[in-house]
C-alpha positions as CSV (number, residue, x, y, z in Angstrom):
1,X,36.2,-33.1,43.8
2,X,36.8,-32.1,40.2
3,X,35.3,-35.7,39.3
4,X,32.1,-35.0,41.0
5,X,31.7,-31.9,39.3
6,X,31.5,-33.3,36.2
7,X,29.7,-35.9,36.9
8,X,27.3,-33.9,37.9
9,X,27.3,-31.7,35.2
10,X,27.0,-34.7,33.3
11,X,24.1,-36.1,35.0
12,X,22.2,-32.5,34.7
13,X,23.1,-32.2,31.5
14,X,21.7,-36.3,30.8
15,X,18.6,-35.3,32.6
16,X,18.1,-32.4,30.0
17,X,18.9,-34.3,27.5
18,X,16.0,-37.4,28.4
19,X,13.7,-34.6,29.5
20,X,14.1,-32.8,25.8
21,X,13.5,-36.2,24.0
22,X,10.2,-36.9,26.0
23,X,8.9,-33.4,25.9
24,X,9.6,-33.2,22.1
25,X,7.1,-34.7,20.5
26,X,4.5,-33.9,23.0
27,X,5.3,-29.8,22.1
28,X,5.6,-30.7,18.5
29,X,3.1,-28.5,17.5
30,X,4.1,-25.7,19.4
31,X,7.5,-26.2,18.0
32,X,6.0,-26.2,14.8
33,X,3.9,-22.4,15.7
34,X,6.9,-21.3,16.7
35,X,9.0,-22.0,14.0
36,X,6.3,-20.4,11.6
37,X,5.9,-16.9,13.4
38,X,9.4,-15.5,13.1
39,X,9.0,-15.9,9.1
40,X,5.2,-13.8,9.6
41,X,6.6,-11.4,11.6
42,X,9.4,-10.7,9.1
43,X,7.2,-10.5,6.1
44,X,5.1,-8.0,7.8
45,X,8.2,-6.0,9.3
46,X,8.3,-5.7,5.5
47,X,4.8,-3.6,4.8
48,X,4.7,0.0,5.2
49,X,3.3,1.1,8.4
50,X,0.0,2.0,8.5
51,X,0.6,4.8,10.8
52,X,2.6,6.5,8.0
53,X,-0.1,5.4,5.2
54,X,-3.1,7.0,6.9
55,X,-1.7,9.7,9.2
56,X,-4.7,11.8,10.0
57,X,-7.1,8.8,10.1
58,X,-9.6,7.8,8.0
59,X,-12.7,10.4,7.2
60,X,-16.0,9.2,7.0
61,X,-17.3,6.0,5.5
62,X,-15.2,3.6,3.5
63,X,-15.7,2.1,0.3
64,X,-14.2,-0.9,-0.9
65,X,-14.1,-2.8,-5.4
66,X,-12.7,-6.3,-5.5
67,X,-9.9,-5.4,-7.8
68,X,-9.0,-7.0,-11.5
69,X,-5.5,-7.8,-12.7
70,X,-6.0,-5.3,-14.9
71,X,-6.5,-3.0,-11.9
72,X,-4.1,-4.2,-10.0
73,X,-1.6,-3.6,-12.7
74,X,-2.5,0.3,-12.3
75,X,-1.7,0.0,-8.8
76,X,1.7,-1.3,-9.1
77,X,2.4,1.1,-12.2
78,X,1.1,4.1,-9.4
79,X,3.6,2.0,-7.0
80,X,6.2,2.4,-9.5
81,X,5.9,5.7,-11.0
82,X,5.8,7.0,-7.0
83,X,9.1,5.4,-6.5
84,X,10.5,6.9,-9.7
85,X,9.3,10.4,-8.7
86,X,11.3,10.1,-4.7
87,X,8.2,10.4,-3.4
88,X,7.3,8.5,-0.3
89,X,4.2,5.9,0.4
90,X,1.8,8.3,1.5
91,X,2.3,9.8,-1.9
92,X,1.4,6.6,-3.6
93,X,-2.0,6.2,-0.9
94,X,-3.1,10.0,-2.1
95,X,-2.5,9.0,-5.7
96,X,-4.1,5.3,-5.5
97,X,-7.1,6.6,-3.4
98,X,-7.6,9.8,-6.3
99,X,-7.7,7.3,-8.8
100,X,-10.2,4.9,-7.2
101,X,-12.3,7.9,-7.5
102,X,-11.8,8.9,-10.7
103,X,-11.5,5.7,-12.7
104,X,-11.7,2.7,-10.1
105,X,-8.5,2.4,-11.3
106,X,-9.3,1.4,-14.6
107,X,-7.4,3.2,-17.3
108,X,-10.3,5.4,-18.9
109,X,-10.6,6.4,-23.2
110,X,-12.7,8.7,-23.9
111,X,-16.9,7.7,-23.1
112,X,-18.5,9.6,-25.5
113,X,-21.6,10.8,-24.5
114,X,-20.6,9.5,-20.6
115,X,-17.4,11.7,-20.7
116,X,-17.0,14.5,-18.5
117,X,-15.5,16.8,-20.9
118,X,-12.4,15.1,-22.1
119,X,-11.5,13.7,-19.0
120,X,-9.7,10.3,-19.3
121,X,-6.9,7.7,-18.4
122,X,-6.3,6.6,-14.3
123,X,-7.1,9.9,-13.0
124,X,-9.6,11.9,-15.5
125,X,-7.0,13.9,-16.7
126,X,-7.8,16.8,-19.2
127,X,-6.1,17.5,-22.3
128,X,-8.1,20.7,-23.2
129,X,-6.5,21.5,-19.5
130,X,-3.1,20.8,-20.2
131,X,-2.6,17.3,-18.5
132,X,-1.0,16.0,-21.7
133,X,-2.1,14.5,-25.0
134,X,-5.0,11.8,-24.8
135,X,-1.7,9.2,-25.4
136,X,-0.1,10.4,-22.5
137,X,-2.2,11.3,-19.8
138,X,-4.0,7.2,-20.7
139,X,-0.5,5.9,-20.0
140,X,-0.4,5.2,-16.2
141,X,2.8,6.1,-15.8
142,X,2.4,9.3,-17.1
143,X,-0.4,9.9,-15.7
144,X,0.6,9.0,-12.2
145,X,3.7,11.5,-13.0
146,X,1.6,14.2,-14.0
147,X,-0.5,13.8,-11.2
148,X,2.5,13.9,-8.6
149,X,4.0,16.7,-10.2
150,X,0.7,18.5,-9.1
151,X,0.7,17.1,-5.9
152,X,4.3,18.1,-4.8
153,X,3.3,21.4,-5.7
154,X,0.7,21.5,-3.0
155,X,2.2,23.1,0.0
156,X,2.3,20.9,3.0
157,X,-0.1,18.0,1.2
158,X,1.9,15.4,3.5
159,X,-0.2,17.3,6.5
160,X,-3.4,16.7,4.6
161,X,-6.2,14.6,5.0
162,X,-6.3,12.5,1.3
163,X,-9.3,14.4,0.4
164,X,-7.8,17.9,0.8
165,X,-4.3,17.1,-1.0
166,X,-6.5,15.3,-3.9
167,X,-9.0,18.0,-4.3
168,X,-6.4,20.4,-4.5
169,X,-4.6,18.7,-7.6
170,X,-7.7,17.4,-9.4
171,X,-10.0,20.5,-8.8
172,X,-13.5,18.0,-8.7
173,X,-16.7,19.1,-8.8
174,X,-17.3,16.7,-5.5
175,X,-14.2,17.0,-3.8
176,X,-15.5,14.9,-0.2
177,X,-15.6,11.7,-2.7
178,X,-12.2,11.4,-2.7
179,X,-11.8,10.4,1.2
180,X,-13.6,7.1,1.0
181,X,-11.0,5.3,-0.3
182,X,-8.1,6.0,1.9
183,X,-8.6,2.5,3.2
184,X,-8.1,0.5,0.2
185,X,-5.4,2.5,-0.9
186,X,-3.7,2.4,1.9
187,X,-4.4,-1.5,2.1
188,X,-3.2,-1.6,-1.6
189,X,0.5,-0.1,-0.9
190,X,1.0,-2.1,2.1
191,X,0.6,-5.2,-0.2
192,X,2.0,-4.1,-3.2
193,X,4.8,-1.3,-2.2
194,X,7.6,-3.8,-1.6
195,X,6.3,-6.4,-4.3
């Protein structure tokens, strides 16, 4: 009896065996799908969730620059001065999204007759307003320091649509401007926060 069981497990297992080899190559590109999506799926378990990034929704229409390196450097020096400050990823949306506003993320000098006051740098931060020295507030680290230190002073900003908590630290004379960006910031830390 205990022959027969094996060689029936045998001829099962034989059966498997013949039926794997001829199914192979016809599933080969299945296979192939398959093997790819486990390496997506961990890449992406990797992003920050968007739930997190845009908690209250986005207000309003959206607006949208194709970025340079240049401008993409600013992000990832927002990115990093964030993280240096303990401050979570929705920090670095409300920070991203303010300076998409105020600079397009371009690191601002002073425009001469174009300048609104002596605004400059990532976020048109004032010296006259105490923001820093022109030096400071156009390095983006800074900048992006000095603008979190404002922000974490806002009660409850983590409860705030982007265009609240920003209008509260920057004080702009359009303060509903600030909101069409929450996309592309939010878009922007999800590509760049663990980069």
């Amino acid at each position: 009896m205990n022959t027969i069981f094996r060689k029936s497990v045998l001829g099962v297992a034989g059966l498997a065996f013949a039926g794997g080899m001829v199914a192979g190559p016809l599933n080969h590109d299945t296979t192939a799908a398959m093997a790819t999506n486990p390496a997506a799926v961990s890449v992406q378990a990797d992003k920050p969730d968007m739930g997190k990034l845009i908690p209250h929704g986005v207000q309003g229409g959206q607006s949208r620059i194709d970025l340079t390196d240049e401008q993409v450097a600013n992000v990832k020096a927002i990115i990093a001065a964030t993280k240096k400050a303990g401050m979570d990823e929705r920090a670095a949306v409300v920070a991203i999204g303010t300076a998409l506003q105020e600079s397009k993320l371009e690191n601002l000098g002073h425009l001469g007759e174009r300048n609104d006051h002596d605004s400059q740098g990532l976020f048109q931060q004032r010296p006259s307003s105490g923001w820093g020295t022109v030096e400071q507030i156009t390095d983006p680290q800074y900048s992006t320091t000095a603008f979190l230190k404002g922000l974490k002073q806002v009660d409850g900003w983590q409860d705030m649509p982007l265009t609240v908590a920003a209008q509260t630290v920057q004080v702009s004379a359009y303060p509903d401007h600030y909101a069409q960006w929450e996309q592309q910031a939010a878009d922007l830390v999800a590509e760049h926060w663990n980069s």
